[in-house]
C-alpha positions in Angstrom: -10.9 21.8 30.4 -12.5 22.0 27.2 -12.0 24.8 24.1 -14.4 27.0 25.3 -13.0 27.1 28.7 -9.4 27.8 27.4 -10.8 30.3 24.9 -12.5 32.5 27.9 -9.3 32.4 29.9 -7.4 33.3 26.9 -9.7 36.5 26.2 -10.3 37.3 30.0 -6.3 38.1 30.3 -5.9 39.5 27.0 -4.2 36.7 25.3 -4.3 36.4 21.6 -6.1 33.0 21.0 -4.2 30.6 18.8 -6.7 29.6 15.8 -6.1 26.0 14.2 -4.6 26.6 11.1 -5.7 24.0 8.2 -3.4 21.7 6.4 -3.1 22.9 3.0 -4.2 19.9 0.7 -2.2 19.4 -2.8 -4.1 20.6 -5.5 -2.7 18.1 -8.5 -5.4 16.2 -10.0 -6.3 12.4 -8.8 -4.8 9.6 -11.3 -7.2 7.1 -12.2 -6.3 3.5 -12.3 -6.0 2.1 -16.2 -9.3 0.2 -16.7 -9.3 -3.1 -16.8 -10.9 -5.8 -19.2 -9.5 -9.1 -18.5 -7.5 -11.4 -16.5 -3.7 -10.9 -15.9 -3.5 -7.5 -16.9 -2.8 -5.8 -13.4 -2.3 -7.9 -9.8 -2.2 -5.7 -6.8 -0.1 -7.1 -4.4 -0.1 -6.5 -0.6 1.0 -7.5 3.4 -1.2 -8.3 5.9 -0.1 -8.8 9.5 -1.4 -10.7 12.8 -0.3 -11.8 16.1 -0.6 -16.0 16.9 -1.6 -16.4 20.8 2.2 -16.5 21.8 2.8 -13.1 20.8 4.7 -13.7 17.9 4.1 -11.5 15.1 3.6 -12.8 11.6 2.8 -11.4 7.9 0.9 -13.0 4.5 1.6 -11.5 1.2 -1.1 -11.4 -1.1 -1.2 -11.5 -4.8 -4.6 -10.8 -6.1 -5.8 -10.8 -9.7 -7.9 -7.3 -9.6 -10.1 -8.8 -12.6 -10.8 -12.2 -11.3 -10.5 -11.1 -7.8 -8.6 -14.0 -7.6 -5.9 -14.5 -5.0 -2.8 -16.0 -6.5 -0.3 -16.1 -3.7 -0.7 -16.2 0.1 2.8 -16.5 1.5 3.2 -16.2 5.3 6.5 -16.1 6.7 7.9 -14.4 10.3 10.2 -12.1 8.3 9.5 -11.6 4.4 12.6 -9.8 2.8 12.5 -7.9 -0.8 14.3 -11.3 -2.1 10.7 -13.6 -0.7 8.9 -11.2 -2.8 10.2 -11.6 -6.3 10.6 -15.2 -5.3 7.1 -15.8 -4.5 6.4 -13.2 -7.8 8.3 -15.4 -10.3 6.4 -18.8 -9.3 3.0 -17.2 -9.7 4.1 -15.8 -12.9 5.9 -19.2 -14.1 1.9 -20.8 -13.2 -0.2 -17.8 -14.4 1.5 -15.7 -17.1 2.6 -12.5 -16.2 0.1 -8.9 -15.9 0.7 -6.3 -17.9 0.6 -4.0 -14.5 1.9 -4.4 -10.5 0.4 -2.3 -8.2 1.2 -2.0 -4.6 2.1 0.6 -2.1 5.2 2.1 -1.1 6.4 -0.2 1.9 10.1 -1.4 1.8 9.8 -4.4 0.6 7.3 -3.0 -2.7 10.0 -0.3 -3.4 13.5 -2.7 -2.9 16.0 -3.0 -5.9 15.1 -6.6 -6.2 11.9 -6.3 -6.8 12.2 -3.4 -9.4 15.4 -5.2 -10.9 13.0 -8.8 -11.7 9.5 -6.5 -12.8 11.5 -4.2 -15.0 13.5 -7.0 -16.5 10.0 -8.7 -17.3 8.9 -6.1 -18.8 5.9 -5.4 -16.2 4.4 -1.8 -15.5 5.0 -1.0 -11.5 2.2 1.2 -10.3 2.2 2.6 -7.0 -0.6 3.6 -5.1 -0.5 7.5 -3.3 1.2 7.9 -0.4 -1.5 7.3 2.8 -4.1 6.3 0.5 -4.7 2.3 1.7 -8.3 2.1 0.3 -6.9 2.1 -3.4 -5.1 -1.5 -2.8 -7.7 -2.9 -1.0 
């Protein structure tokens, strides 16, 4: 049965037809990312995740350069914890210098104490992109 169906039935035995109500959207006004004028002053970092042929899962991490579009890190592991992160972090940072800005999204290992305990103690701005909003880290 399709809408239009249900809706007849509905009206034929005096029903009161339900009416999709819409999803009120927040009203606060969209943040723009800093602009940008050179390299190392924000890296956007992210996961990835496949499946190898065997059916084991696995994920990268990516550390990209958004000036430079330059990747810095790909690190793939089975299980990346918090602790992998800021690992991975300080030897790209050791190499490159460290940005001025992080940005990531909100997943576990983004929002851990470790990692917020080794940016803020380095002195690095942690920008998060909006909840269910994937396109702004791509």
């Amino acid at each position: 049965m399709n809408h239009k169906q249900v809706y007849r039935l509905y009206r034929a035995e005096g029903l009161p037809v339900r009416r999709q109500v819409r999803k009120k959207l927040s009203a606060g006004e969209r943040v723009q990312k800093p602009a940008i004028s050179g390299p190392n002053q924000r890296w956007s970092m992210d996961f990835m995740s496949d499946q190898l042929a065997s059916g084991q899962r696995f994920r990268v991490l990516n550390v990209a350069d958004d000036f430079t579009r330059e990747n810095l890190v790909m690190y793939v592991g089975t299980s990346l914890t918090g602790a992998d992160v800021v690992r991975q972090f300080a030897e790209v940072v050791t190499r490159r210098g460290q940005p001025a800005a992080l940005l990531t999204d909100n997943g576990p290992e983004f929002i851990s104490k470790a990692l917020d305990h080794s940016v803020h103690r380095q002195g690095i701005r942690h920008l998060f992109i909006p909840p269910g909003k994937p396109v702004e880290n791509a």
